[in-house]
C-alpha positions in Angstrom: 146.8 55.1 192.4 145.6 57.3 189.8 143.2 55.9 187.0 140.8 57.4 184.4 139.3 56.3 180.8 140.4 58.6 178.0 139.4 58.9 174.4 141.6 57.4 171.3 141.3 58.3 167.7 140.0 55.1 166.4 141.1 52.3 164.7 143.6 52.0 167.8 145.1 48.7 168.7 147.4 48.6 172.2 148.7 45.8 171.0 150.6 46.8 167.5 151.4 50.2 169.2 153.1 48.8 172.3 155.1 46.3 170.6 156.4 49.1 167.7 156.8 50.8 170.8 159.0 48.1 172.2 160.4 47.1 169.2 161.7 43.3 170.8 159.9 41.4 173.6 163.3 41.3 175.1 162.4 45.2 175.7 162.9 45.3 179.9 161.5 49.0 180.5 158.4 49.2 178.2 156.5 45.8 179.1 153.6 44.4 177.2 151.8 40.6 178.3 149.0 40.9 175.2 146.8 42.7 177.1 148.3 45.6 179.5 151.2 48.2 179.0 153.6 48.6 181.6 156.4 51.3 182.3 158.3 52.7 185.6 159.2 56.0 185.6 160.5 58.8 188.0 163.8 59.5 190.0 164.2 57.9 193.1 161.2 55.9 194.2 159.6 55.0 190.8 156.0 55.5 189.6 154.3 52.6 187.6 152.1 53.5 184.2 149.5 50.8 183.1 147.5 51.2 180.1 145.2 48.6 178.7 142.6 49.0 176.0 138.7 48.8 176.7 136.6 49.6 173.9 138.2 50.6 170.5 137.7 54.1 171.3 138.8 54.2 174.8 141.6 52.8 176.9 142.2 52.4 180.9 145.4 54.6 181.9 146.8 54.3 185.7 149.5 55.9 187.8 150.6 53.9 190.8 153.3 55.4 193.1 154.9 58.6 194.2 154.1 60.7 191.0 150.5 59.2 190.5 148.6 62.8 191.3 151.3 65.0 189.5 151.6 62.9 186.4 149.2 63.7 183.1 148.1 60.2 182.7 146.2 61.8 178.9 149.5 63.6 178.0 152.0 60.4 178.5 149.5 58.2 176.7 149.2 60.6 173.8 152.5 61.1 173.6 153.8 57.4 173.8 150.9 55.8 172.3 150.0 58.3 169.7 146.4 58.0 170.6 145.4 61.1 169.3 147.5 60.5 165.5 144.8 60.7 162.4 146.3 58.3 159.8 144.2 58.7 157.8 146.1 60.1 154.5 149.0 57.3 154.5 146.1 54.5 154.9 144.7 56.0 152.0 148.1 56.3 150.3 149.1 53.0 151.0 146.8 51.6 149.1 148.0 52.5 145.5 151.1 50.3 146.6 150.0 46.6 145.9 152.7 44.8 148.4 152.5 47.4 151.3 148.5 47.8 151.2 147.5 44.3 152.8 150.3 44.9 155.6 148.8 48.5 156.2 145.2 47.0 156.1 146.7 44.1 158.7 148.0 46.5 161.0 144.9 49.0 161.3 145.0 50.4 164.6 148.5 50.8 165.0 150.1 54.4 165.9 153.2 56.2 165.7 154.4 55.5 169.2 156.6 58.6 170.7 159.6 57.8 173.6 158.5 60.2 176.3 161.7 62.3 176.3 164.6 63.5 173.7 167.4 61.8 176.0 166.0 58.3 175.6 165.1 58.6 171.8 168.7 59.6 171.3 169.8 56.8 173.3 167.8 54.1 171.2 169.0 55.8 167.8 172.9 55.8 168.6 172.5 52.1 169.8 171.3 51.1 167.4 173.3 52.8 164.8 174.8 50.4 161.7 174.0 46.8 164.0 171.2 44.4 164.1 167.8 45.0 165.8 168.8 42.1 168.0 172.3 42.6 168.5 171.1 46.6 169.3 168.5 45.2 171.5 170.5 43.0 173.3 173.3 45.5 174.0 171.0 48.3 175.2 169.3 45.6 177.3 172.4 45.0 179.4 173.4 48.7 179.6 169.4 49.1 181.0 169.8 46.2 183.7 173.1 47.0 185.3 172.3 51.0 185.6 168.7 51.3 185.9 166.1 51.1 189.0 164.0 47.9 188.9 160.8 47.0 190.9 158.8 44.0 190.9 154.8 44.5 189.6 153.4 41.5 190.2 155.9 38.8 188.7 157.3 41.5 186.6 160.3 43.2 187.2 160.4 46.5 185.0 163.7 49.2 185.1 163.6 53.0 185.1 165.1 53.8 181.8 168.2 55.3 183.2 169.0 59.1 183.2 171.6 60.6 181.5 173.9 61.7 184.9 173.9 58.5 185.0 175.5 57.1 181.8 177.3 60.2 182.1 178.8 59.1 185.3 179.9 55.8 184.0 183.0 54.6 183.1 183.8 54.3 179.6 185.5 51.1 180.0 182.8 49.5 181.9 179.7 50.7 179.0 182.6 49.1 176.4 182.2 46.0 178.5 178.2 45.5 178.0 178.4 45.7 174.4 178.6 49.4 173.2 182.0 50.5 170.8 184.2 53.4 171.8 182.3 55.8 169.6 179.1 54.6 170.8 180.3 55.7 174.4 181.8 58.9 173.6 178.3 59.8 171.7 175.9 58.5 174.3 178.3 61.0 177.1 178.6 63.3 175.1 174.7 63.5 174.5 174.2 63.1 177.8 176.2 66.3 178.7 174.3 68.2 176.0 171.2 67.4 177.4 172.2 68.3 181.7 173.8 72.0 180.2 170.8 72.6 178.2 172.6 72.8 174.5 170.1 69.8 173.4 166.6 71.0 174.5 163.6 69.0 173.5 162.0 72.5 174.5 163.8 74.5 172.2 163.8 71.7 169.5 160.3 70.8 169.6 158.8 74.4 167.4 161.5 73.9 164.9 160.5 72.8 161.5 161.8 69.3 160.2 164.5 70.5 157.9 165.8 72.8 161.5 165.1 70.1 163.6 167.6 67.6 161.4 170.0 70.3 161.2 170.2 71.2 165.1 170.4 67.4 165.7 173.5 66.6 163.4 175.4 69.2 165.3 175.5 67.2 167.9 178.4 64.1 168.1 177.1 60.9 167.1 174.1 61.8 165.2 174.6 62.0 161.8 171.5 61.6 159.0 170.4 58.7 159.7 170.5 58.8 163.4 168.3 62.4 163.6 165.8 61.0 161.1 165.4 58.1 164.0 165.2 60.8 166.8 163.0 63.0 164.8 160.6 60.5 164.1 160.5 58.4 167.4 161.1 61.6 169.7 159.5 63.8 168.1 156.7 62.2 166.1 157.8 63.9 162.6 155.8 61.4 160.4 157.2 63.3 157.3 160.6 62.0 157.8 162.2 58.0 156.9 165.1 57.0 158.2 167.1 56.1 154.8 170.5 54.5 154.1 169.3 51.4 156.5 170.0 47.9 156.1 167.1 46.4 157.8 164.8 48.6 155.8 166.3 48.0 152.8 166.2 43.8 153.8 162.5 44.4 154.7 160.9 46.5 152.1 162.7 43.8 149.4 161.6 40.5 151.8 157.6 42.6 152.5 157.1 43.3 148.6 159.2 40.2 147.1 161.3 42.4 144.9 164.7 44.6 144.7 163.4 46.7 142.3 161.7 48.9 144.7 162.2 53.2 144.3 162.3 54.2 148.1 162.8 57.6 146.9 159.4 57.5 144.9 157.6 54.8 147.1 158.1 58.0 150.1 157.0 60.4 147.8 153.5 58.6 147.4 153.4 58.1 150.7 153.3 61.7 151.0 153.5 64.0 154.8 152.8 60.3 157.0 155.6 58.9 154.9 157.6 57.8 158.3 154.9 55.1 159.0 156.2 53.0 156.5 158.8 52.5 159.2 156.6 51.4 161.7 154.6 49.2 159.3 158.2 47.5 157.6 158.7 47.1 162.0 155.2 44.8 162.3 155.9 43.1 159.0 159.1 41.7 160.3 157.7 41.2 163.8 154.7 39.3 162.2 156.6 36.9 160.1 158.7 35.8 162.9 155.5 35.1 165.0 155.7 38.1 167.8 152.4 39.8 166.6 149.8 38.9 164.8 148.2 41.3 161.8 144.5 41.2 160.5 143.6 38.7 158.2 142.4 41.1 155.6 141.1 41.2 151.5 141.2 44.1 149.2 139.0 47.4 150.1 138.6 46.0 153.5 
């Protein structure tokens, strides 16, 4: 096993991050038990990453398995757990809005978590495309458990999110019969296939400005606006995008701020270039008020 201490941009809280990260608790590859991060990883016989936080500068990353010396422990972190993300200008943003402010203030610490690759960002966003969180969560749950790898750590069992060869090589009929529609199939395959020939390179996407990025994403079936703006923001980190046109935004900006009178369109615009945190931050308000995570107790200019 491989383990070292590395440096986070404070305020950082694990515990926000990794559960935005996870989205549900019914999440089965990225684990969380209130105080340590889990996720397997790697083909064949899978690695193990732990993460738990120590100071609230620093946290505790390990490796544990086949891929422990070759992995970037500080890279994966970062990247999943934006660790390194200065927030700085939507805190300070956030303020002007009277409803959002005290969630933001709540939720110091919190980051804009990243899915370590493009193939299972664009998994997550097609899934979850025009159903509920829970009815997304519960689908992509079963597809997880009957292809995946699982281990036990401990009294945990956690799954290798599974690869795209993988979904690729699956019959259509059998991914109808865990919950996803015929489009949702022919997208995910077809995604897949874009990703194994090379035509959808995180690589090649990665440099492209925001309005490219979107653009080279929509080519591709099954991800339309909406769906990119997802990938964009939870693949690639672009904090200067919102995913619009959404239902369970829509439901949680008017249940967070009491009101249908909301202007998205101008409520963005103050948000400025760290505008897509408001998604995270609608995320914990939601997860908060059903109990799954628990927000600072907070006043005004704190």
């Amino acid at each position: 096993m491989h383990a070292t201490t590395l440096a986070v941009r404070p305020p950082f809280r694990l515990d926000l991050t990794a559960n935005v990260l996870r989205r549900l608790s019914t999440n089965v590859v990225d684990t969380f038990d209130g105080a340590v991060y889990r996720r397997a990883f790697g083909d064949g016989e899978p690695s193990v990453l732990t993460v738990e936080q120590i100071a609230p500068d620093r946290v505790r990353a390990s490796v544990a398995g086949p891929l422990a010396a070759s992995t970037d422990a500080g890279a994966l972190v970062g990247r999943m757990l934006g660790t390194g993300v200065d927030l700085r200008p939507f805190t300070a943003a956030a303020e002007a809005v009277p409803w959002l402010a005290p969630i933001v203030r709540g939720a110091l610490g919190v980051k804009p978590p990243r899915y370590p690759s493009l193939w299972e960002a664009c998994v997550n966003a097609i899934v979850y495309q025009q159903v509920s969180i829970h009815a997304a969560g519960a689908i992509l749950r079963r597809v997880i458990e009957r292809h995946a790898v699982g281990l036990m750590v401990g009294a945990e069992r956690l799954h290798v999110f599974p690869p795209p060869q993988t979904l690729l090589a699956a019959e259509p009929a059998a991914l109808r019969g865990l919950g996803l529609s015929t489009n949702k199939v022919a997208s995910l395959q077809a995604v897949a296939q874009a990703i194994l020939t090379g035509s959808l390179d995180e690589a090649h996407l990665s440099p492209l400005p925001t309005p490219a990025l979107m653009e080279a994403l929509v080519a591709h079936r099954g991800i339309g606006p909406w769906t990119a703006a997802v990938i964009a923001l939870r693949g690639f980190g672009r904090l200067d995008l919102f995913p619009m046109n959404d239902s369970g935004v829509a439901r949680s900006i008017r249940d967070l701020s009491g009101t249908t009178e909301v202007d998205v369109a101008a409520l963005l615009a103050q948000l400025g270039a760290q505008r897509g945190m408001l998604y995270y931050h609608l995320l914990l308000g939601r997860l908060a008020a059903r109990g799954d995570v628990e927000l600072a107790a907070t006043g005004p200019g704190s």
